[in-house]
N, C-alpha and C positions, 0 to 999 in steps of 0.2 A: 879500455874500450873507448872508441872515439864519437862524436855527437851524433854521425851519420848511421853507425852502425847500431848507436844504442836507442835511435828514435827507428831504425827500421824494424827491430827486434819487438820495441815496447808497439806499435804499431797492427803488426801480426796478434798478439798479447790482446789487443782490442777491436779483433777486428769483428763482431758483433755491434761492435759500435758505430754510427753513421757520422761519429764526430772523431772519430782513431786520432787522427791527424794532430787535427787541432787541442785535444786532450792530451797528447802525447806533448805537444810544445809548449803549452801554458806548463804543467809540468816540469819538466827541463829548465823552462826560465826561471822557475820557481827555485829551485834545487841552484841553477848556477848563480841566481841573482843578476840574471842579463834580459835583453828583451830578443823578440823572438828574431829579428833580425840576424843577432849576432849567430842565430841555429845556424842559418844558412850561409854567412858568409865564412866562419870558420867551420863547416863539419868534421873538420878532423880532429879540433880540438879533444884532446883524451879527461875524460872525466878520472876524478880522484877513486879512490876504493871507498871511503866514505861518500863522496856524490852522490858513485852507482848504489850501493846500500840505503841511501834514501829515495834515491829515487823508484829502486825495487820496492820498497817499502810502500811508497806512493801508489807507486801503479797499479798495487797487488788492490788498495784499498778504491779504485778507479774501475775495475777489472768486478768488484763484488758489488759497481752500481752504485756507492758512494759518490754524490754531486763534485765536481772541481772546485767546485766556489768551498763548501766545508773542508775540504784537503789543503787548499790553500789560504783557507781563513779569510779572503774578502771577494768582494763582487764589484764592480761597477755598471754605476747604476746613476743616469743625470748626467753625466761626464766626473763623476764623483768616484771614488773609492771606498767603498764602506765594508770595514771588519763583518764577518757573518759566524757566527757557528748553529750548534744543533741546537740553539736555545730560540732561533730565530727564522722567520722563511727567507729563499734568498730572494733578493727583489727580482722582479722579472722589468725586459722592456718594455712589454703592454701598459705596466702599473705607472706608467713616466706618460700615460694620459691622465690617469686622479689633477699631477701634477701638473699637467697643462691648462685643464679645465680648472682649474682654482686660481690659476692666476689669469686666464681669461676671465672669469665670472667675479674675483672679488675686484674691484674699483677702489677701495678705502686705499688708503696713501699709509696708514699706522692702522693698520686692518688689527681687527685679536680673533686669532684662528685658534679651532678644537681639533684637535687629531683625535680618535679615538681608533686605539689598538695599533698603536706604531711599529712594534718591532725592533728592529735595526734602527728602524729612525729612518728610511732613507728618503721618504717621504715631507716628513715636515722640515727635515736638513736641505733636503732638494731647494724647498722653497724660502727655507729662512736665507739660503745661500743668495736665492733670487730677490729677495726682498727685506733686506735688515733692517728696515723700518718697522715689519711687520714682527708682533707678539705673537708670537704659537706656542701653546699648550700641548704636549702629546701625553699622551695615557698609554699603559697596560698593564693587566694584574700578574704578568710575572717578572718577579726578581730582574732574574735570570736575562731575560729580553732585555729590560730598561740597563742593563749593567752595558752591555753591550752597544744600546743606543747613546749612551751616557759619552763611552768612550771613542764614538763616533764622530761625538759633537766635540769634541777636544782633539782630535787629529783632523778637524778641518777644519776648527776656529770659526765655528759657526757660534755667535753670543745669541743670538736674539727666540730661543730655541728651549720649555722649561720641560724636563719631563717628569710627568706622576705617578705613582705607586695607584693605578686605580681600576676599579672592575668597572668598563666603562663609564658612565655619569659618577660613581658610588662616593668618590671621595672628590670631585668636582663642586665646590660653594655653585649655588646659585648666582646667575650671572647670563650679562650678556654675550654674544659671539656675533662675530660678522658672517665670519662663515663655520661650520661644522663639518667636519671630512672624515672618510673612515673606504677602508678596504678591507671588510672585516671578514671571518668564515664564510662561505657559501658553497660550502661540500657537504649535499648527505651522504651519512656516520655509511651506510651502505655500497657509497660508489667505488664502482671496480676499478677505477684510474687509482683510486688510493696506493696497490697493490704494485703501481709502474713507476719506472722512472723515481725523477728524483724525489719525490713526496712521498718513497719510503722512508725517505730519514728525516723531512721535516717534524716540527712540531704537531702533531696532531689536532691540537685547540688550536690551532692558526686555520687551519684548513676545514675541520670539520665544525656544524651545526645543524646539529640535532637529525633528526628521518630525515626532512627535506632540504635540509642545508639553509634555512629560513630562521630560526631564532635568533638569531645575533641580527640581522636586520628587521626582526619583527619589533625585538627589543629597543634597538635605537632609535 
């Protein structure tokens, strides 16, 4: 089957979706290892029987409402590429204000920044990217997350970047910071967006806090 006819097919396949299109070609690129250009200028190029077998495989998991960013393992995010799975939220574009507002408001030339509950990291990577002068510390108390952030900071060669094994402040020495940053839960455990879209497969403790989605900023 050739590009045109297997993105018109997987297309129909999502057509509940407001984004068919565009989820159908990140896909494909993914599968061929091309970028999306190339969809359009060869469509007749005929995919392998192995291809289409992954790329069915993909769509089927596209089709149950599965994020594209977890199907194909990264997101960009800052002009950055950053690995993501189910251990992690994927960054959104909104979140690329925390980062602009930090590097507007801190002034220190060799700043020492607190990240609390980084994730993927794409936040404190964002800006160690913009500022390698600057010291930043990131935190969060799961494994799993920091494993992920870890490997982030080694496929962008980002050095100036440490991260903690920590339940916010918990395993933090007393100390000063220039600045403190955090994009942490503000979901109450109750709200029905839970239920939609892609933050059925997120992490749950990313998103949710407490009735009114207010503990984790009350605590910090």
């Amino acid at each position: 089957m050739n590009i045109l006819l297997m993105m018109t097919r997987a297309i129909a396949t999502l057509s509940n979706s407001s984004t068919a299109r565009l989820d159908v070609e990140v896909l494909l690129t993914h599968v061929l290892k091309v970028d999306r250009a190339y969809l359009r200028t060869y469509p007749e190029k005929k995919l392998t029987t192995a291809q289409q077998n992954v790329f069915t495989k993909l769509l089927k998991r596209r089709a149950h409402g599965e994020p594209i960013a977890y199907i194909v393992g990264h997101q960009e995010f800052w002009s950055l590429d950053f690995l993501v799975n189910e251990f992690v939220l994927i960054p959104r574009p909104e979140t690329e204000l925390l980062v602009e507002t930090a590097l507007d408001k801190i002034k220190k030339e060799n700043a020492k920044v607190l990240e609390l509950g980084t994730g993927s990291g794409a936040v404190s990577l964002a800006l160690g990217s913009e500022k390698p002068q600057w010291h930043i510390i990131a935190t969060d108390f799961s494994k799993e997350a920091l494993m992920v952030a870890k490997e982030n900071t080694k496929r962008l060669n980002i050095k100036n970047v440490n991260f903690v094994l920590s339940d916010w402040f918990n395993e933090i020495p007393q100390q000063q910071f220039d600045a403190i940053i955090s994009n942490p839960p503000y979901v109450a455990e109750n709200d029905p967006h839970l239920e939609k879209g892609d933050v059925r497969f997120e992490p749950r403790v990313a998103l949710v806090s407490g009735q009114e989605g207010l503990e984790a900023i009350r605590l910090i």
